[in-house]
DRENDREN-390683 format. One record per residue (C-alpha): residue number from 1; x, y, z. Coordinates in pm, whole numbers, always signed. Example, Ala and Ser with C-alpha at 12.3 -4.5 7.8 and 13.67 -1.06 7.14 Angstrom:
BEGIN
k->1; c1->+1230; c2->-450; c3->+780;
k->2; c1->+1367; c2->-106; c3->+714;
//
This chain:
BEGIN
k->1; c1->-991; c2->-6382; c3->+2873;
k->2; c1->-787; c2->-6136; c3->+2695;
k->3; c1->-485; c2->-6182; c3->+2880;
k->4; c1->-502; c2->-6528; c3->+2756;
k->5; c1->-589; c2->-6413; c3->+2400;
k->6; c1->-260; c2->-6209; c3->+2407;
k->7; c1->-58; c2->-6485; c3->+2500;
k->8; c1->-191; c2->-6695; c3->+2264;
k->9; c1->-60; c2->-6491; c3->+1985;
k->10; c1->+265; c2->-6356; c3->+2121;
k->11; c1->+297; c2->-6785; c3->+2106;
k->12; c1->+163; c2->-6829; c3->+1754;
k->13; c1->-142; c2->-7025; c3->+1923;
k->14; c1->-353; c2->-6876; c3->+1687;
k->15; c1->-483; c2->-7288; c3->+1610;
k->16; c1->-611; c2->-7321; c3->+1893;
k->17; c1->-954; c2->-7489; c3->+1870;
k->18; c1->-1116; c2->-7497; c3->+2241;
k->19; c1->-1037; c2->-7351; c3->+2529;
k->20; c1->-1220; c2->-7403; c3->+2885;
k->21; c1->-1312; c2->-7145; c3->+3122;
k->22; c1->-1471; c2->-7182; c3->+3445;
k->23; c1->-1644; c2->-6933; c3->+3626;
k->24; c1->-1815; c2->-6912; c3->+3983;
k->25; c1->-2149; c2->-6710; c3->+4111;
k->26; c1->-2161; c2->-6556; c3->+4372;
k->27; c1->-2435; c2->-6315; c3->+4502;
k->28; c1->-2345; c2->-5923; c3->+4599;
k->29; c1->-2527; c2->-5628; c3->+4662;
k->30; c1->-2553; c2->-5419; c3->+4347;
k->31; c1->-2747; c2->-5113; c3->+4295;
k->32; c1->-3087; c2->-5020; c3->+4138;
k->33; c1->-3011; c2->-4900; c3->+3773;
k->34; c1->-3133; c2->-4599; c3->+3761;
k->35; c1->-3041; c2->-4364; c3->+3418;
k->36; c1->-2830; c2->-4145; c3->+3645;
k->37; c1->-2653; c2->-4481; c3->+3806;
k->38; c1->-2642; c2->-4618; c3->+3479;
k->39; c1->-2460; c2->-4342; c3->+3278;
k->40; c1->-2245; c2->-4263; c3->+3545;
k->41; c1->-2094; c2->-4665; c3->+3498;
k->42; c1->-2044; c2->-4562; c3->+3157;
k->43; c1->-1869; c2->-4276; c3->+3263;
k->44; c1->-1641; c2->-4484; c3->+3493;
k->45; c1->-1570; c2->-4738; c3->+3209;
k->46; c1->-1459; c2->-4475; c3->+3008;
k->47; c1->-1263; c2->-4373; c3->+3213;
k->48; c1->-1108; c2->-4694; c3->+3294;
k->49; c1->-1066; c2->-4795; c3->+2916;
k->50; c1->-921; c2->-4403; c3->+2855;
k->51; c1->-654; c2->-4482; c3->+3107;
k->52; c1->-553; c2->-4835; c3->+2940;
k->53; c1->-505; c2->-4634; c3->+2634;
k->54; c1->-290; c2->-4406; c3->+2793;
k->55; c1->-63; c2->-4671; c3->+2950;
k->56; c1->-27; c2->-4844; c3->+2601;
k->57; c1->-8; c2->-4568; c3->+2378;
k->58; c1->+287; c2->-4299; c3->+2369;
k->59; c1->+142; c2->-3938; c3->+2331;
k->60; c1->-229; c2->-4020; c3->+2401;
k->61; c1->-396; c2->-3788; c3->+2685;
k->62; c1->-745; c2->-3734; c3->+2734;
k->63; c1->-944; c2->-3521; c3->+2970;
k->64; c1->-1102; c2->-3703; c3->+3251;
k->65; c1->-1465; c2->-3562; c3->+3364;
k->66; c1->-1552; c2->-3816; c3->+3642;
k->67; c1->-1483; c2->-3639; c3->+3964;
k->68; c1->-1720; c2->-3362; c3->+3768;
k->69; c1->-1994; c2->-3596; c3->+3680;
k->70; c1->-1963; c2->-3776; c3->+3988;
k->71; c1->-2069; c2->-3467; c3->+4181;
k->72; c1->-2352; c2->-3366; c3->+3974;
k->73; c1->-2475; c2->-3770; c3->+4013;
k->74; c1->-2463; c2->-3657; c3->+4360;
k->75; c1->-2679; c2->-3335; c3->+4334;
k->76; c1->-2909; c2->-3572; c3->+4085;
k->77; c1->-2968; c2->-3803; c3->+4371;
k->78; c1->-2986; c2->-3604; c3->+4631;
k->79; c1->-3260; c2->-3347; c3->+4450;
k->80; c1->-3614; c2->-3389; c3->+4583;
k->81; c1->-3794; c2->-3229; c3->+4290;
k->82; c1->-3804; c2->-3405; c3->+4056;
k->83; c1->-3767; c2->-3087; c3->+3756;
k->84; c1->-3511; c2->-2992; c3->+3904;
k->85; c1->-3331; c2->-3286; c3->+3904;
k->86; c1->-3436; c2->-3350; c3->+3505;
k->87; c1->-3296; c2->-3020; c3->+3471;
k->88; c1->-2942; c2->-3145; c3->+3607;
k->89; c1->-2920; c2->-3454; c3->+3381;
k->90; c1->-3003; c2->-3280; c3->+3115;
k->91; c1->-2744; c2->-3042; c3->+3212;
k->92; c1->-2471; c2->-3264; c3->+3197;
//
């Protein structure tokens, strides 16, 4: 959708009243969103939007934290008690 956005100013399309857009569902596993899952796909679309930035924009650099956070998502997971692994989110 925004690669057709982008064309359709770089063409002066700007007038353009409707545009179609099909889409198809299809079912996949996904996991259960848990806070830890759920801020680590933040984390990872960060990142991924940080890096776009990067590409686009001359001088821009940012410090990436997701092998970091991954690991401690890992520790989070993997913890048994469950203060202990309250203790690690809040850590992080």
């Amino acid at each position: 959708m925004t690669r057709l956005n982008r064309i359709a100013i770089e063409e002066v399309l700007e007038a353009v009243k409707e545009l179609r857009q099909d889409s198809t569902v299809i079912g996949t596993n996904i996991h259960y969103p848990t806070n830890n899952s759920l801020v680590y796909d933040c984390i990872k679309e960060r990142e991924r939007l940080l890096e776009h930035f990067k590409e686009e924009l001359d001088g821009f650099s940012y410090e990436g934290y997701k092998a970091k956070w991954k690991g401690t998502c890992f520790k989070i997971n993997e913890e048994r008690d469950e203060e202990k692994g309250v203790k690690l989110f809040k850590k992080r």
